[in-house]
N, C-alpha and C positions, 0 to 999 in steps of 0.2 A: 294037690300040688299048687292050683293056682292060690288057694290062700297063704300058700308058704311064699310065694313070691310078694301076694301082696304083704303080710306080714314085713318082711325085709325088706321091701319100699318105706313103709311106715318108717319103722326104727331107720333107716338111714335122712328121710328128708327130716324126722327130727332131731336127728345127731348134728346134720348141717345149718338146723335152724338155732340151734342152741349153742354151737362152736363160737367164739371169739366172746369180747366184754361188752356189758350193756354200757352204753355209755354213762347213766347218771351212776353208774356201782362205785360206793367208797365201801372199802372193809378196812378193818383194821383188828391187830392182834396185838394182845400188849403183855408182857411178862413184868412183871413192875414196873423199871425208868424203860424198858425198854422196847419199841415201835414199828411193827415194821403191817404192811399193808399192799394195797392195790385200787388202783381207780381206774372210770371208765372215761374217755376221749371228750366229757363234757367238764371234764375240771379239767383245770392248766398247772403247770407247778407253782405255778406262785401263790396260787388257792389253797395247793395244798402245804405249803414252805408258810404263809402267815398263820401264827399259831391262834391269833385271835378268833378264829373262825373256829377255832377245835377242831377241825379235820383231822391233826395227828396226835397232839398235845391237848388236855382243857386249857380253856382258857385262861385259866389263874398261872399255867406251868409254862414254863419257857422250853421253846425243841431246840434243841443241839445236836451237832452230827447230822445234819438230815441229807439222806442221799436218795434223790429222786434218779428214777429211770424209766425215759421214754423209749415208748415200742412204736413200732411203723406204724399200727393202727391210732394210736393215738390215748394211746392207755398206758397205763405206767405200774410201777411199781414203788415203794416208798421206802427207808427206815430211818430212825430215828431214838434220839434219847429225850425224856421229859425231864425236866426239872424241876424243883419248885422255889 
């Protein structure tokens, strides 16, 4: 019995330890022109809004459409169209 509880200690303090976003996390998922994604609280929008840096877009491609959304933590969400 006592390892059943310590078992379910475990599994919970690393559910808490691993809930919310790392802060440097960019992902991105792209369907051809199409953008969308997630960062962590160590990019700003505007980091992620210049395409030059390729965060959402390559560089060669111009983002349009781009709709950033900030979360209380400080992490966001992205999408966007590429073009070239």
């Amino acid at each position: 019995m006592k390892s059943a509880y310590w078992s379910v200690g475990l599994l919970t303090l690393v559910a808490a330890c691993s809930s919310g976003t790392s802060p440097n996390l960019l992902t991105q998922n792209r369907d051809g022109n199409s953008v969308t994604g997630r960062f962590g609280s160590n990019w700003s929008a505007e980091e992620i809004g210049r395409s030059g840096l390729g965060a959402v877009c390559e560089p060669s491609e111009a983002t349009e459409n781009l709709v950033v959304t900030l979360l209380p933590d400080g992490s966001g969400t992205f999408s966007a169209t590429c073009t070239s």
